[in-house]
C-alpha positions in Angstrom: 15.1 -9.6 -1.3 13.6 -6.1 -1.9 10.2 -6.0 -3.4 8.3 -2.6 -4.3 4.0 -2.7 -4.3 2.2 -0.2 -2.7 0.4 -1.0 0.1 -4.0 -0.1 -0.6 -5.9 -2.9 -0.3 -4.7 -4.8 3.1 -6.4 -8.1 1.8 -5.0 -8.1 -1.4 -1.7 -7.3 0.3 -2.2 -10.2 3.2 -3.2 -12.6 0.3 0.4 -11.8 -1.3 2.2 -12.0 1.4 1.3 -15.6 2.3 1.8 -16.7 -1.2 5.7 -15.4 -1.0 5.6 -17.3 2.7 4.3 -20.2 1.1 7.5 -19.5 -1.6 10.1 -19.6 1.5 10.4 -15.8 2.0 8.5 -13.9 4.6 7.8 -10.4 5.3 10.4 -8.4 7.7 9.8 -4.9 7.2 8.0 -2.0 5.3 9.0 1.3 4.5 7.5 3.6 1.8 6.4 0.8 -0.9 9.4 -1.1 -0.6 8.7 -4.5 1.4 11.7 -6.5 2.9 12.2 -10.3 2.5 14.1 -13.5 4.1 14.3 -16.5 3.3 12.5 -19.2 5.5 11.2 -22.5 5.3 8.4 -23.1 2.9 4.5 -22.2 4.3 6.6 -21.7 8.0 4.7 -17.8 8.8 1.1 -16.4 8.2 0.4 -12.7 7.8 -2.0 -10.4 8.6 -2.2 -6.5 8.4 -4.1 -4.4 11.6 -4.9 -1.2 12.3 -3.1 1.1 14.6 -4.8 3.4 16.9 -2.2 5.6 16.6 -0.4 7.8 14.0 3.3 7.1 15.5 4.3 3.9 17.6 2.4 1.1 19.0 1.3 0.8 22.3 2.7 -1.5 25.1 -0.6 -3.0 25.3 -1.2 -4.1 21.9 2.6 -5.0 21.7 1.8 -7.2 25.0 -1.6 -8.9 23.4 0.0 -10.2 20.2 3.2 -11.8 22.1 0.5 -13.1 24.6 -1.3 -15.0 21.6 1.9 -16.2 20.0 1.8 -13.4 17.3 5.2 -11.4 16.0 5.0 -8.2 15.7 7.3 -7.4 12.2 6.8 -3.7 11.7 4.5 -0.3 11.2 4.2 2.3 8.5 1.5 4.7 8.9 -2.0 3.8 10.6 -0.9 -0.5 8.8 0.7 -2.6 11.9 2.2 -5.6 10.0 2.1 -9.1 12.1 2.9 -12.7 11.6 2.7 -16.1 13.7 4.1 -19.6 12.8 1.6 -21.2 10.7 -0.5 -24.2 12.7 -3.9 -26.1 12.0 -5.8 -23.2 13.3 -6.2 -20.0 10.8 -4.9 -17.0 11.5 -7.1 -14.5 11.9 -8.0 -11.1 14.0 -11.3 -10.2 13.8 -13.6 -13.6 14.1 -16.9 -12.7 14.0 -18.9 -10.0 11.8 -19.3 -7.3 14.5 -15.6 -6.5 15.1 -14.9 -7.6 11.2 -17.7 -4.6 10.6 -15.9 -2.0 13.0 -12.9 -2.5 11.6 -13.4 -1.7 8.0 -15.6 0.8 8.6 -12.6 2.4 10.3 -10.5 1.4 6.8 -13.0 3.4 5.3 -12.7 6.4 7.4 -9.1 6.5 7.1 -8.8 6.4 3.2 -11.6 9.1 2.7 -9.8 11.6 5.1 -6.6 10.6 3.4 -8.1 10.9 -0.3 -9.6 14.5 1.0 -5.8 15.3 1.7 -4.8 14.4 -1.6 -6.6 16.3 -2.9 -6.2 19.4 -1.4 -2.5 18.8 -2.0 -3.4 18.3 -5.6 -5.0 21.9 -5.8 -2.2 23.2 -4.4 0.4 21.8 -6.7 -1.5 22.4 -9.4 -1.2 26.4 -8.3 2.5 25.8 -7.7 3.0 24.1 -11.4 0.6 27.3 -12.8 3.4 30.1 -11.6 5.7 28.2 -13.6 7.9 25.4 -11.2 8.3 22.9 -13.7 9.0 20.0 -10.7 5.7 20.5 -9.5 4.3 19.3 -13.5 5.7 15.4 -12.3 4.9 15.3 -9.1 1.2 16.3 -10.4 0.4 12.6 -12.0 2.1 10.8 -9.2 -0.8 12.7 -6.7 -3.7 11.8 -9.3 -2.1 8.0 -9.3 -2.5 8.1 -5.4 -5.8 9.4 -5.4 -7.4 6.9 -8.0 -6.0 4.2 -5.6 -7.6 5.5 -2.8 -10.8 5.7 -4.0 -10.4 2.4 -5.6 -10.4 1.7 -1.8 -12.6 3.2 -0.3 -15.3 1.9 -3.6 -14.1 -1.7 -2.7 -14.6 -1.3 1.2 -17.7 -0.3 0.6 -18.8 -3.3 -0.5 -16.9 -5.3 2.2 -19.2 -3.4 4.5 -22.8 -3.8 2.3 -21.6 -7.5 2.6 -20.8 -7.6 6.4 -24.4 -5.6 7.0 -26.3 -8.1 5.5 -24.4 -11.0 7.3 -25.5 -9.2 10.5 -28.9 -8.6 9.5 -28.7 -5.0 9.5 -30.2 -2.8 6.3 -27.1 -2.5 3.7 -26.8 1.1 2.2 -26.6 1.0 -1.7 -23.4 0.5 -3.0 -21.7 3.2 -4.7 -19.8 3.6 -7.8 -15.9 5.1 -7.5 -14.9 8.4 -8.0 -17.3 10.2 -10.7 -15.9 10.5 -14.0 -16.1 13.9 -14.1 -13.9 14.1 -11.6 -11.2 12.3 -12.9 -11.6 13.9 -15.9 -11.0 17.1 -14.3 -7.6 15.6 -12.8 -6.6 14.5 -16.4 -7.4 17.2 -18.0 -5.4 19.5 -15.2 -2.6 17.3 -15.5 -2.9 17.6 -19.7 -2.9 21.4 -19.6 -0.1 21.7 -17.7 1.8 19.7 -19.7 1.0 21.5 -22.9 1.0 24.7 -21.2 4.2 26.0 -22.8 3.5 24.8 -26.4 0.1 26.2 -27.1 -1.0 29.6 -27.2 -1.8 31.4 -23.7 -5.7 32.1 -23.9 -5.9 28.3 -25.1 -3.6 27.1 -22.1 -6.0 29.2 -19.6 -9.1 27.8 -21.1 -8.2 23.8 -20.1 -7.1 25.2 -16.9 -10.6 26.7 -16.0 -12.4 23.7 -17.5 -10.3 21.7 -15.6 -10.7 23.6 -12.5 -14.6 23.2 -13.1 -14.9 19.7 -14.1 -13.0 18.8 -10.8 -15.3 21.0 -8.3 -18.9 19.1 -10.4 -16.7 16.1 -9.9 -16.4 16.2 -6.4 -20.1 17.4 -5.7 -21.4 14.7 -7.6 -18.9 12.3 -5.5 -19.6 14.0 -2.3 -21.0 10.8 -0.6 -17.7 8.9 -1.1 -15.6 12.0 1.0 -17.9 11.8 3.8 -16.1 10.8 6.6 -18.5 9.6 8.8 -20.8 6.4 8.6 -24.7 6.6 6.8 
């Protein structure tokens, strides 16, 4: 069975993937979205999704430390590194106490921002490709702006997971912030929307919504400057 769900939120993800176990299919690889399934016996695996600490492969030792602690490794795509075990009385779980749980999403975090900077930039630079006129680059524009509303949908709900973990260790929570400001994404709709229309409406009206656009997305990105910085307050 072939299943397609992109892969954000790793606890909403883990969370799904133990339900289908539970249904008699588990997890055997990833690639791109599309998430591969056998059958098995009902509730027989638990999942989990880890970091890696590198871009490409996994190393020997990590590989070595889950078969040492009875834990499969199924696959990797990108910086996830999917694992199962055979479900037992005892929980499976990776990071056990707040410290390492801390670390660890606070790396999540890191991640997504530098990803969702990416995005972006790749956004800009479509959006100068579909403005001289390559028509491909007009649906591969809303597909970028889908990607980046995910991510900081991420990045928004990790924060919290961290104000949470803080305070369960005692240590001063920064304030939580909001997503991504809504002038940005109004700047990424609207860029999208005059490109669309660009063709159909006359040209000083097209280049207007273009330059609005292109200013509502700079403000946005000021005013959401704390979300893209990379590093921990």
């Amino acid at each position: 069975m072939i299943k397609f769900r992109l892969c954000y939120h790793k606890d909403d993800d883990i969370a799904w993937l133990n339900q289908l176990a539970q249904e008699g299919y588990a997890m055997t690889g990833f690639f791109a979205g599309f998430w591969h399934f056998d059958s098995c016996a009902p509730g027989e695996y638990e999942y989990q999704i880890d970091l890696s600490d590198r871009l490409l492969g996994v190393s020997n030792d990590y590989l070595e430390l889950m078969r040492d602690t009875g834990i499969e490794y199924v696959g990797k795509f990108g910086f996830w590194i999917f694992l199962r075990k055979k479900k037992s009385d005892e929980p499976f779980t990776l990071y056990s106490d707040v410290e390492s749980k801390l670390a660890h999403y606070q790396k999540i975090r890191f991640l997504f921002k530098i990803a969702t900077i990416v995005e972006l930039i790749c956004f800009l630079l479509e959006t100068l490709v579909a403005a001289n006129g390559i028509r491909f680059a007009y649906y591969v524009l809303p597909v970028f702006l889908i990607i980046i509303l995910a991510m900081l949908n991420t990045i928004t709900r990790t924060d919290a997971i961290i104000a949470t973990l803080k305070e369960q260790n005692g240590e001063p929570a920064n304030p939580r912030r909001r997503g991504a400001d809504p002038v940005l994404l109004t700047g990424l709709l609207t860029n999208c929307a005059a490109l669309l229309i660009k063709d159909t409406v006359p040209h000083p009206i097209g280049l207007m919504l273009q330059i609005a656009a292109l200013l509502l997305m700079l403000v946005g990105i000021y005013r959401s400057r704390q979300i893209f910085r990379p590093w921990d307050e």
